[in-house]
C-alpha positions as CSV (number, residue, x, y, z in Angstrom):
1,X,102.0,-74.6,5.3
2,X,100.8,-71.2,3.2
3,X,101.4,-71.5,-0.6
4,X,101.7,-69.4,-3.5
5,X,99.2,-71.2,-6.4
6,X,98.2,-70.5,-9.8
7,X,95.2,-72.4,-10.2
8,X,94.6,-71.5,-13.5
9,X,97.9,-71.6,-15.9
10,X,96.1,-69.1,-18.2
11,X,96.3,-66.5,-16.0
12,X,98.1,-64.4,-13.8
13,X,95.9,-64.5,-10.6
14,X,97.7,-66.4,-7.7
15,X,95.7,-67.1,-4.5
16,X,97.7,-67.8,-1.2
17,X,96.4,-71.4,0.4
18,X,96.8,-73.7,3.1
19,X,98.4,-77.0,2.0
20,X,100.4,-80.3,3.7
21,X,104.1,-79.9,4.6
22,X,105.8,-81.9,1.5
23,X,107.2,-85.3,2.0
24,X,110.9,-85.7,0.4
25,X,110.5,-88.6,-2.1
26,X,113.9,-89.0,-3.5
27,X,116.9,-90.2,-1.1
28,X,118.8,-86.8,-1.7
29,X,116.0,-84.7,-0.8
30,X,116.4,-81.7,1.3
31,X,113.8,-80.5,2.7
32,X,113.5,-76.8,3.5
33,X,111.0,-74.1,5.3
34,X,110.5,-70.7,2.8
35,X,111.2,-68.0,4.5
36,X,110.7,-65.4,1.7
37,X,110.1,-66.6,-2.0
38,X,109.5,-64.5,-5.1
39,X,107.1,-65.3,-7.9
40,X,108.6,-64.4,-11.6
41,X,106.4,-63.6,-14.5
42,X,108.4,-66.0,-16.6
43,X,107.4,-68.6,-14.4
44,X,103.6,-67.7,-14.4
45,X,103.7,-69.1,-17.9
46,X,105.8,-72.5,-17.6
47,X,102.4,-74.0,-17.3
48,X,101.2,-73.3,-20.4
49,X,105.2,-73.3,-22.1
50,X,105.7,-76.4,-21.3
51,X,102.9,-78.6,-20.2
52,X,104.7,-81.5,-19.4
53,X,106.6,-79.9,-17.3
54,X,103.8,-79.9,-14.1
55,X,102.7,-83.3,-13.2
56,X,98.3,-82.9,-14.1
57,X,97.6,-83.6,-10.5
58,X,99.5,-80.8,-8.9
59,X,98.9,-77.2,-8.9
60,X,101.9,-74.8,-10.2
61,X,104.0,-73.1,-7.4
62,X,105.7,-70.3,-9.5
63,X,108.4,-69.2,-8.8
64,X,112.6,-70.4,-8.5
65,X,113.8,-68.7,-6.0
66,X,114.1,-68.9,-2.1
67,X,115.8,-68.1,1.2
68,X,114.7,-70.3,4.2
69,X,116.3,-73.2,6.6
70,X,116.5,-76.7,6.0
71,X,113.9,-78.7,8.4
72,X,115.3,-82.3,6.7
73,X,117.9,-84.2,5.7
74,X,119.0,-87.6,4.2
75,X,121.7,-89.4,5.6
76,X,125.5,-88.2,4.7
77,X,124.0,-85.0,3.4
78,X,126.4,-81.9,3.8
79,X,123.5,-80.0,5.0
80,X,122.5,-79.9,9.0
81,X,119.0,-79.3,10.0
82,X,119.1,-75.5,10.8
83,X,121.2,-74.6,7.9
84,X,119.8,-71.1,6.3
85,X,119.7,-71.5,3.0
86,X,119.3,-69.8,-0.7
87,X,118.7,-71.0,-4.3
């Protein structure tokens, strides 16, 4: 899948990148495909904000908002694969 990063929580430069399709962890996980996405400057600085915040091993994905369609569910979710979605 393509990604938004910041690699570098000090500044404002984000690269687009190739990483793995995430894996839900949690049983309620939905799992869904971005269709469109917008980065917000508030989030450019959450890294630095509040450094606890992003685990050390990951890169920030900024950004909060998205439209796409769910690709996976749990079991009894209300949600059907298909589903377009926004949060």
């Amino acid at each position: 899948m393509k990604a938004v990063l910041q690699p570098d929580k000090h500044s404002l430069k984000l690269t687009l990148s190739k990483q793995p399709v995430p894996v839900p962890i949690y049983p309620k996980d939905v799992l869904v495909k971005a269709h469109a996405t917008s980065p917000v400057k508030g989030a450019l600085d959450w890294a630095v904000w509040f450094p606890d915040f992003i685990p050390k091993d990951k890169i920030p994905v900024p950004g909060q908002d998205i439209a796409g369609t769910v690709i996976s569910i749990p079991i009894n979710s209300d949600f059907k694969a298909s589903n377009k979605v926004y949060a």
